[in-house]
N, C-alpha and C positions, 0 to 999 in steps of 0.2 A: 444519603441518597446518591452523591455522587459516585461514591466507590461502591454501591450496589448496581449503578448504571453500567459502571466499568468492567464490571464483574461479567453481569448479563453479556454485555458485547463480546468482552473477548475470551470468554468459559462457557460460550453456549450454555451457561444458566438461567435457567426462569426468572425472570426479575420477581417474586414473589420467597423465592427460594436463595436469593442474592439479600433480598429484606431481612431476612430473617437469618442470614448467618452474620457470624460477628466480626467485626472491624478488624480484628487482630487476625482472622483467619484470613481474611480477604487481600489483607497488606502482607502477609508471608506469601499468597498465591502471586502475590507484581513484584514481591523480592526476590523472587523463588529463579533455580538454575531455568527451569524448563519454560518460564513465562521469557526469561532473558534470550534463551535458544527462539523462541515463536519471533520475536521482535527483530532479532537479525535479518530470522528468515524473509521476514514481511519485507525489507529495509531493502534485502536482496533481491527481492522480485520486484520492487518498485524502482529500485535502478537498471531494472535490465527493462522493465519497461519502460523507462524514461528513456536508455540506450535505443530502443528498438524504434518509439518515438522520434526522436532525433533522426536516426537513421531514413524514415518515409520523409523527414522535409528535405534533407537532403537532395533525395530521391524525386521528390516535387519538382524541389527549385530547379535540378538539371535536366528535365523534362519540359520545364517553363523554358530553358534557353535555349535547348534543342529545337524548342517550338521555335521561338524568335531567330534562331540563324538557320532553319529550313527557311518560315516565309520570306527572311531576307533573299535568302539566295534564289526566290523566284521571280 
């Protein structure tokens, strides 16, 4: 069941259709070059959004001190 779960999620397979294929085919599809190529990709777009994340507190925080040394200086 779990590696039919796995399957469903990340093969856009029917989980009905992930049931029913066999364990040996499902375990070449997560060994496989192209499931390895998806995985990076994901890896990659989750550290640029992690970067880009980062980036708006940054952005916050020296908005927040901007605020604080304007009302000082009033």
């Amino acid at each position: 069941m779990d590696m039919a779960s796995s399957l469903s999620l990340y093969a856009n397979t029917p989980l009905p259709a992930a049931l029913d294929m066999q364990s040996s085919v499902a375990r070449q599809f997560f060994e496989g070059k192209p499931f390895e190529n998806w995985r990076k990709g994901r890896e990659s777009d989750l550290k640029m959004q992690s970067a880009i994340v980062n980036r708006l507190n940054d952005v916050i925080r020296a908005c927040g001190i901007v605020a604080k040394t304007v009302s000082r200086s009033r």
